[in-house]
N, C-alpha and C positions, 0 to 999 in steps of 0.2 A: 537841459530843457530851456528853451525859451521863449519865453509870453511875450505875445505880439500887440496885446492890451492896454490897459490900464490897469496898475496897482494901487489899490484903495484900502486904506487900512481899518480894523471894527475889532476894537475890543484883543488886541494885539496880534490879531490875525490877518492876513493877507490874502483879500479877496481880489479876483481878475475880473477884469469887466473888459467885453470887448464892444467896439463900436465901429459902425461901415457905414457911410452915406452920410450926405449933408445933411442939417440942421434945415430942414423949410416948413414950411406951411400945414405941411400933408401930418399925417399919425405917426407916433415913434413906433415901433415895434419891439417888443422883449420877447426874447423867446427864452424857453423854459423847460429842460430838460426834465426825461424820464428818469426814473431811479437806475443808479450803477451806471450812469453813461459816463465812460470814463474821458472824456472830451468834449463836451457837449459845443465849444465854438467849430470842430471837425465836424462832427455826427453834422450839423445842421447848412452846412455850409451848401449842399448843392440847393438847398430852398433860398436862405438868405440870398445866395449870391446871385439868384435870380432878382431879385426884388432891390436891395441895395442902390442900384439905380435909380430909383423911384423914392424909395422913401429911408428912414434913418432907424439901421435895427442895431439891436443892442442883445448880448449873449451877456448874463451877469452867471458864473461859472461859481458855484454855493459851495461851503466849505469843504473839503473833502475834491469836486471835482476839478478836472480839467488843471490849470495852473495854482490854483487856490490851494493854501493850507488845508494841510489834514490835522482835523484839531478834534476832541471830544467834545462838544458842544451837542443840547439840547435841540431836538429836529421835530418839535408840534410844531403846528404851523402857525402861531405868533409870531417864534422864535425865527422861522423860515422867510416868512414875510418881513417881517424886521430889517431882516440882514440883505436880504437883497433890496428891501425901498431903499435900505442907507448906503449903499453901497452905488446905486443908482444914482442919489444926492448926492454922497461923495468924488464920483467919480464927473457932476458937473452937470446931470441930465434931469429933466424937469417932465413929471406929469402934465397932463392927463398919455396913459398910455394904451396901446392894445396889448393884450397878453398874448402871447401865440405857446399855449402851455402843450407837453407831447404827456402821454401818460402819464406817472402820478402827479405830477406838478399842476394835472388841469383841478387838482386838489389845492393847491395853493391860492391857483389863480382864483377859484371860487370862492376861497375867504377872503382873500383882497377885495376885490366886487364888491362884498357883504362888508366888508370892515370900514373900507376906506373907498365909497361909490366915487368919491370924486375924483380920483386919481385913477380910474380904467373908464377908456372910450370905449373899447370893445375886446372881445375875445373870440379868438381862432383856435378851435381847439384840433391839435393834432392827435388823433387817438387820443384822444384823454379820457384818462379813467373817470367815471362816474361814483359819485361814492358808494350808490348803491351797489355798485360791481363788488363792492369788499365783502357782502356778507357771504358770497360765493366762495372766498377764499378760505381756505386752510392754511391760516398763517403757522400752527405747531409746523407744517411742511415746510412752507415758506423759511421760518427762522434756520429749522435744520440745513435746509440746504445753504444757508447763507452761512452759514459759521461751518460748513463743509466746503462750504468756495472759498472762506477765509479760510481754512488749513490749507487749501490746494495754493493759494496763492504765497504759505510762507515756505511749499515746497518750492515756490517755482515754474508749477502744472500751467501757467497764464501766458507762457513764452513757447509752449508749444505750437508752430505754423498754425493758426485759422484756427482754431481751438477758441479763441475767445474773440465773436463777429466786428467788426468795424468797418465802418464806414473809407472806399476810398475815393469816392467820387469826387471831379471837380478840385480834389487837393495837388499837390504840386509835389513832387518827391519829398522835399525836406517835411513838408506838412507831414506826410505820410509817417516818416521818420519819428517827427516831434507828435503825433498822435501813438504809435506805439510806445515811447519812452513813458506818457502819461498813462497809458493800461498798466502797464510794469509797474509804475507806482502805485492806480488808485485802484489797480483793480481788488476791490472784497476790501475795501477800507472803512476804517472803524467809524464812520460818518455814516457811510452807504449804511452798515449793518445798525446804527443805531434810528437810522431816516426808515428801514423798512420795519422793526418794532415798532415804531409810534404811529406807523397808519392805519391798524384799527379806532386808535381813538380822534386820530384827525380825520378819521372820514365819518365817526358819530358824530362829531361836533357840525355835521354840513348836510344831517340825513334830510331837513325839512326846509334847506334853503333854498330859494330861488332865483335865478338873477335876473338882473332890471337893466341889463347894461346891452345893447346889438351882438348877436354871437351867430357865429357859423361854426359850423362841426364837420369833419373829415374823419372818418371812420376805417377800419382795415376789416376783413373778411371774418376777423376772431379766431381765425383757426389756429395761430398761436398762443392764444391765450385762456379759451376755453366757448364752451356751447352757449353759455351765458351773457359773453360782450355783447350781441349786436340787440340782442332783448333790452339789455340795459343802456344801451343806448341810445336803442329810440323809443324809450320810454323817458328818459331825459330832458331829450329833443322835445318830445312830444309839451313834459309839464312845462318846459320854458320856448314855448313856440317858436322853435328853430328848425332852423333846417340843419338835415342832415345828411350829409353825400357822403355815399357808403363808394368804398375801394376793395377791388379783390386782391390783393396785396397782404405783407405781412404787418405786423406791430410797427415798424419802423417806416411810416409811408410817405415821412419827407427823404427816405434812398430811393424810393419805390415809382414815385410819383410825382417830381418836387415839380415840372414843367405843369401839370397839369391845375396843381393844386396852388401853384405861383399865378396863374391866371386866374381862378376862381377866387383866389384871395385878393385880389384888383379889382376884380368885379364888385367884391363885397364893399372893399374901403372904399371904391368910388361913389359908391350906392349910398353911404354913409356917412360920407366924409366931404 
């Protein structure tokens, strides 16, 4: 494996930070992986690499993913937000930023917002979970199947051809290469299974927040994830008077859609910025 990043160190663990684009004028960009993305500078790359030209985006890859240590570490979202603001600062990059969070992470990014306003200009949210979307869940299900995907992965089952989705758009063979090597490693790792236990209580802690910060929302059809997404998300929308462009597409709509939603997201930062 080789990180093509930044190595920043926290607490003697080895966090990645990647970064694309100049340093100007315009909004930094972080973007902010879903749970279990086992490469999230990969997964996001046909969106970024749209945009990169334009303005300065930053992938901070949290412990467990992508090139970062796999460490047992604490994953409420304090502890979350913590390690990637410092990891941010360590690696040399300064607030105020836009969050561009994808599923559960649009849980992080709303405690930031709430925690620390002055250090988010705005958020983009890519499918991102709502917290009310959790009380739909059956996490007794959720758990099981995740310490069932961790036995399948100390089989081995994770190397079987297209069996476990990724992303190949826009990567370059060796990418390709160096995004499988990291499923092999991170996929069902003891990070992921301990980040997906603590999101019932990190999405209590956000039932009655609201944000104050410019936000757009990008949406997918739901049909991957149940009859419940798109109610909950635009009721979301609705309490913090955003808009929301809804996609017939799946869960993952920066593979889906990155051209479209690369333009709409210009629009926004230009309107804002």
């Amino acid at each position: 494996m080789q990180p093509n990043g930044t190595i920043v160190e926290i607490d003697s663990r080895k966090i990645h930070v990647y970064v694309e684009g100049e340093r100007n004028n315009k909004p930094v960009l972080v973007f902010m992986s879903g749970s279990a993305t086992v490469a999230p500078i990969y997964d996001f790359k046909p969106l970024y690499s749209l945009l990169s030209n334009k303005y300065r985006i930053i992938v901070v890859e949290k412990t467990g993913y992508g090139y970062s240590d796999i460490v047992k570490v604490p994953r409420d979202l304090p502890a979350l937000s913590d390690e990637v603001r410092t990891a941010l600062a360590l690696a040399g990059e300064k607030p105020p930023y836009v969050l561009v969070p994808h599923s559960m992470s649009g849980l992080e990014a709303i405690y930031w917002a709430e925690k620390y306003p002055e250090e988010v200009a705005a958020i983009i949210g890519l499918d991102m979970s709502p917290p009310e979307s959790y009380n739909f869940v059956n996490f007794s299900k959720v758990n099981f199947f995740a310490t069932l995907g961790r036995f399948a992965v100390w089989n081995g089952f994770q190397r079987i051809p297209h069996l476990y989705p990724l992303n190949t758009q826009t990567l370059t063979e060796q990418e390709i290469k160096q995004q499988k090597l990291l499923m092999y490693r991170n996929a069902g790792d003891i990070d992921f299974i301990l980040e997906s236990k603590s999101i019932p209580d990190n999405a209590k802690i956000l039932e009655d927040v609201k944000i104050n910060v410019p936000m757009l929302l990008f949406t997918s059809n739901g049909k991957e994830i149940g009859k419940y997404w798109l109610p909950c998300q635009e009721k979301f929308a609705a309490e913090n008077h955003t808009q929301l462009i809804k996609l017939n597409c799946g869960h993952y709509i920066h593979w889906y859609e990155p051209e479209f939603i690369a333009q709409k997201m210009i629009e926004f930062l230009n309107a804002h910025f």
